[in-house]
C-alpha positions in Angstrom: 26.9 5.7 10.5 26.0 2.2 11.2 24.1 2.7 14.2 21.9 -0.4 13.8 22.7 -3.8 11.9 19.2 -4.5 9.8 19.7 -7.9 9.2 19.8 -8.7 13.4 16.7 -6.7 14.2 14.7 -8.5 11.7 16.6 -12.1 11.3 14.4 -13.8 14.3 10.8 -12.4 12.7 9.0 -14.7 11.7 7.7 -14.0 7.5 5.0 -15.8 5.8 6.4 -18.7 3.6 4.2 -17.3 0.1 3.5 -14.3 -1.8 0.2 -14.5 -1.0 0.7 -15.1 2.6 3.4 -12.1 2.3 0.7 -9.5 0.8 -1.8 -10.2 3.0 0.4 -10.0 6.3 2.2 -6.6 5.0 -1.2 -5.2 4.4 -2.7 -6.2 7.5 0.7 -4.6 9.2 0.6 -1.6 7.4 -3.4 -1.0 8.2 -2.4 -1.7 12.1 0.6 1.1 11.4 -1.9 3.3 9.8 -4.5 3.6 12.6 -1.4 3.9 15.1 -0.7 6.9 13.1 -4.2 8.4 13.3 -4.2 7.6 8.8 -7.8 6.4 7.2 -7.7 4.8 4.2 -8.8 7.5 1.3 -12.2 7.3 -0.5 -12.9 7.1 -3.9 -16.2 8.9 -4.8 -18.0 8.1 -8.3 -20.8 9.8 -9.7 -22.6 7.4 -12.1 -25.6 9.4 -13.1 -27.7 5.9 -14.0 -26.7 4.4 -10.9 -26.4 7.0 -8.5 -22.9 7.0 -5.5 -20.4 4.1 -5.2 -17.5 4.8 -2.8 -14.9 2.8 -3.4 -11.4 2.6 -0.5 -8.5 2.8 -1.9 -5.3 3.2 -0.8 -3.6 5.7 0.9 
């Protein structure tokens, strides 16, 4: 169908110029795009029976 050309929505938007400035920027967009949505970020529960509860994030 066509009904939008990709490459002229996105050609003027700025990117970052690394991979590491490329992770961090999609990650901080998709976190912006997750609390727009209403998401949280999943928690990982561990039961360490020396060390008691660490909750780790991870991802969603």
């Amino acid at each position: 169908l066509e009904l939008y050309d990709t490459h002229q929505m996105v050609k003027g938007f700025p990117l970052p110029q690394t991979e590491r400035e490329s992770d961090k920027f999609f990650e901080i967009l998709e976190d912006i795009h997750d609390r727009a949505r209403g998401k949280k970020k999943k928690q990982t529960i561990i039961l360490d029976k020396n060390d008691g509860i660490n909750v780790k994030e991870g991802a969603m």
